[in-house]
C-alpha beads as a LAMMPS data file, in Angstrom:
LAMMPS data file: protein, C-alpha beads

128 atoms
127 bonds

1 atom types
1 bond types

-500.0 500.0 xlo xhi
-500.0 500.0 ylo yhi
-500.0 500.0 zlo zhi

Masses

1 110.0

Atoms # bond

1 1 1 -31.660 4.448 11.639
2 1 1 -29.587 2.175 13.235
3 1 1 -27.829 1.039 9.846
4 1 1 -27.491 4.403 9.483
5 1 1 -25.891 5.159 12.566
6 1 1 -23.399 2.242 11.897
7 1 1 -22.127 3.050 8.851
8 1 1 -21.442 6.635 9.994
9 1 1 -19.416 4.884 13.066
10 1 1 -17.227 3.032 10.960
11 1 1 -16.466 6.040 8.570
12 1 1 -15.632 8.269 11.515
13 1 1 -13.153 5.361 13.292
14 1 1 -11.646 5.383 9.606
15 1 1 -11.710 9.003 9.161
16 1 1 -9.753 9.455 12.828
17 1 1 -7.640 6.864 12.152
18 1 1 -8.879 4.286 14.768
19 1 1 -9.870 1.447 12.440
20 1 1 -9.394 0.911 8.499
21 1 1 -12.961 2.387 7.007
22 1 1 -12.642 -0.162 3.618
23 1 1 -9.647 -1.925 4.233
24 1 1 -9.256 -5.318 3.079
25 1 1 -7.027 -7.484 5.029
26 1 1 -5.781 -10.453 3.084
27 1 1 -3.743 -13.346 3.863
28 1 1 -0.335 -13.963 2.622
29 1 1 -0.331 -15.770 -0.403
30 1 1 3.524 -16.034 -0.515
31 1 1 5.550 -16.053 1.874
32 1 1 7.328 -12.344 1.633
33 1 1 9.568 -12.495 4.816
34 1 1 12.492 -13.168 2.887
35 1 1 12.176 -9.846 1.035
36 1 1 14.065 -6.815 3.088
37 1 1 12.373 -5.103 6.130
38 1 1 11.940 -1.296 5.257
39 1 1 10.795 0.961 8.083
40 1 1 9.884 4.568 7.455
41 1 1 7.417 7.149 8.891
42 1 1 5.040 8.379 6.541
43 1 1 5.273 12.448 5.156
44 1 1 2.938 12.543 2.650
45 1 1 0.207 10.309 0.370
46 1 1 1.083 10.668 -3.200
47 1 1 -0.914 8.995 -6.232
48 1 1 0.630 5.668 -6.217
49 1 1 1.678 4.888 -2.340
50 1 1 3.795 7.566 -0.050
51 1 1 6.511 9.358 0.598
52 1 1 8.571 8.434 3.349
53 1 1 10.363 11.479 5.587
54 1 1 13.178 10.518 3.928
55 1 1 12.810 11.097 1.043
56 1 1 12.079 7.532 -0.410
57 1 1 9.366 6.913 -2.249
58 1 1 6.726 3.890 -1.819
59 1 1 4.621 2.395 -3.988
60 1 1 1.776 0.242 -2.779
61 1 1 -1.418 -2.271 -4.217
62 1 1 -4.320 0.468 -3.320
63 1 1 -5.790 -2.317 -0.980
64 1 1 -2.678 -1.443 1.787
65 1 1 -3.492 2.267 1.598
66 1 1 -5.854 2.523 4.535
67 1 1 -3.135 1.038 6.692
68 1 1 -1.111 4.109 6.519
69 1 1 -1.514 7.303 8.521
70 1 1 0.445 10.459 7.961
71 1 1 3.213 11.249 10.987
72 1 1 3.513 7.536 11.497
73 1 1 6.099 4.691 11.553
74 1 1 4.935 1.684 8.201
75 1 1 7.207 -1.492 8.739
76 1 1 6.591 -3.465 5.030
77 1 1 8.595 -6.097 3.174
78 1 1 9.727 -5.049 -0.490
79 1 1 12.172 -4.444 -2.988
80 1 1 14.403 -1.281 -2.910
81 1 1 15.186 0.181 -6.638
82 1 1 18.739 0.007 -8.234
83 1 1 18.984 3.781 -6.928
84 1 1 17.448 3.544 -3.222
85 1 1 14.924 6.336 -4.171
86 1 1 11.758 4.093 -4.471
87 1 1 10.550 0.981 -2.288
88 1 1 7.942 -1.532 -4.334
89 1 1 5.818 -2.949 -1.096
90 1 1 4.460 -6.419 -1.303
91 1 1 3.359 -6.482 2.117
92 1 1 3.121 -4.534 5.390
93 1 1 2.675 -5.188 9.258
94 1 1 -0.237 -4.012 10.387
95 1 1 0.236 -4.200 14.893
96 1 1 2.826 -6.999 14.152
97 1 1 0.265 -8.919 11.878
98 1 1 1.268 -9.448 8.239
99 1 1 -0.919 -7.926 6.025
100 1 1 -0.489 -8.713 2.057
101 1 1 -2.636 -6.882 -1.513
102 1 1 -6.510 -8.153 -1.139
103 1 1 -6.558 -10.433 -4.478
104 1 1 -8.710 -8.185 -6.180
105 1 1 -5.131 -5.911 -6.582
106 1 1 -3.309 -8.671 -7.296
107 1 1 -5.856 -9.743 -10.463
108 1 1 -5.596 -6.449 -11.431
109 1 1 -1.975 -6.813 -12.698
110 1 1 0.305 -4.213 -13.242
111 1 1 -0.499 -0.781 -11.842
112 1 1 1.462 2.740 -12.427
113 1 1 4.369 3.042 -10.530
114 1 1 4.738 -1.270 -10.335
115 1 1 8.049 -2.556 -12.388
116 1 1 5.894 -4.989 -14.121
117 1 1 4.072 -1.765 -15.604
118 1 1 6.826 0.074 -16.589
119 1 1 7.548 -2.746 -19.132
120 1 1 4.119 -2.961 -20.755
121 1 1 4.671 -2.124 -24.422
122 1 1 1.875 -0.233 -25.807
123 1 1 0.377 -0.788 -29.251
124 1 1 2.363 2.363 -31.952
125 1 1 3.339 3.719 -29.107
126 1 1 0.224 4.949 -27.055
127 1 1 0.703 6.466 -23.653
128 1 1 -0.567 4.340 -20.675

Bonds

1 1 1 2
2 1 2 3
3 1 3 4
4 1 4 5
5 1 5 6
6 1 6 7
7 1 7 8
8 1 8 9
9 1 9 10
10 1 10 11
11 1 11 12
12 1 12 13
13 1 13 14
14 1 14 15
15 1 15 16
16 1 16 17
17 1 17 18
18 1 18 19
19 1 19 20
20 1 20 21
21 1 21 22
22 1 22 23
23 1 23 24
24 1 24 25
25 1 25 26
26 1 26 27
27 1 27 28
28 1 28 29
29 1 29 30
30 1 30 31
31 1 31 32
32 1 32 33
33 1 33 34
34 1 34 35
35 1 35 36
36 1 36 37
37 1 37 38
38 1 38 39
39 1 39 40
40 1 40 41
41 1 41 42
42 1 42 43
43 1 43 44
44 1 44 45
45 1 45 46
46 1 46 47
47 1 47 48
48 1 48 49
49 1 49 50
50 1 50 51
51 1 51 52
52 1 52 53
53 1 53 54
54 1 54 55
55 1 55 56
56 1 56 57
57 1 57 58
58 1 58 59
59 1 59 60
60 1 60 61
61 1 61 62
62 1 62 63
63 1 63 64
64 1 64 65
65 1 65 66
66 1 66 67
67 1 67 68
68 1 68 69
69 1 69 70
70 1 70 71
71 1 71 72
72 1 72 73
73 1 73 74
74 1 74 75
75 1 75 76
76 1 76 77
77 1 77 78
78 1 78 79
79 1 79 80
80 1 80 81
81 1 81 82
82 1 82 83
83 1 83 84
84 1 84 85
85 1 85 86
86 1 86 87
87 1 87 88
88 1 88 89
89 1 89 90
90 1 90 91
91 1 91 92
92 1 92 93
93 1 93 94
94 1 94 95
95 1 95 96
96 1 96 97
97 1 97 98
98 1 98 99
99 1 99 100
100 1 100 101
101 1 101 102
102 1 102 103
103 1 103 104
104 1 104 105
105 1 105 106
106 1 106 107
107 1 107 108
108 1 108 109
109 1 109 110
110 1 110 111
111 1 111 112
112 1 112 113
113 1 113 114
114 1 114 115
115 1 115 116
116 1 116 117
117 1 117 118
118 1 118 119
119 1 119 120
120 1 120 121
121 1 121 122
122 1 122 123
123 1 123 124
124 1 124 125
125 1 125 126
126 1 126 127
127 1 127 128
């Protein structure tokens, strides 16, 4: 019961956006504050990041995901694309704490949406 009742408690705090339900908080491998500051509220959770009020477009590791909320302000370090449409986050502050990809993401290589993926080639020319 009480195990139970625990679990439940962390899945509401998640839910209500008090505490990360699954996060995974990882320490900076690298250190990323030499890569531009981008600051943007958050419109809308799209399949490979969000969508900044803006208009910009971010794409994220899926382990920084539950540190976003809709309606609010994401400070992150990244790189900005040739045409200022699309930010490529390598980390994000989390109440002023630097939070970075857990390594499982970063193992996992490329993902859709990344730069590095966009370069895979595929064998006779399979889609992804």
């Amino acid at each position: 019961m009480i195990a139970r009742f625990s679990a439940f408690f962390v899945i509401m705090m998640g839910l209500l956006g008090m505490m990360p339900a699954f996060a995974h908080a990882a320490e900076c491998q690298y250190d990323v504050r030499p890569l531009p500051v981008f600051t943007g509220t958050v419109s809308r959770i799209t399949g490979d990041g969000v969508l900044f009020t803006d208009g910009r477009a971010v794409v994220m590791p899926e382990s920084l995901l539950p540190f976003v909320r809709l309606d609010k302000e994401v400070k992150l370090h990244g790189l900005l694309s040739l045409d200022g449409h699309k930010i490529w986050m390598l980390a994000l502050y989390d109440k002023e704490q630097l939070i970075c990809p857990s390594a499982l993401d970063v193992r996992k290589g490329a993902y859709p949406g990344s730069p590095a993926y966009d370069v895979i080639e595929h064998k006779s020319g399979e889609s992804p």
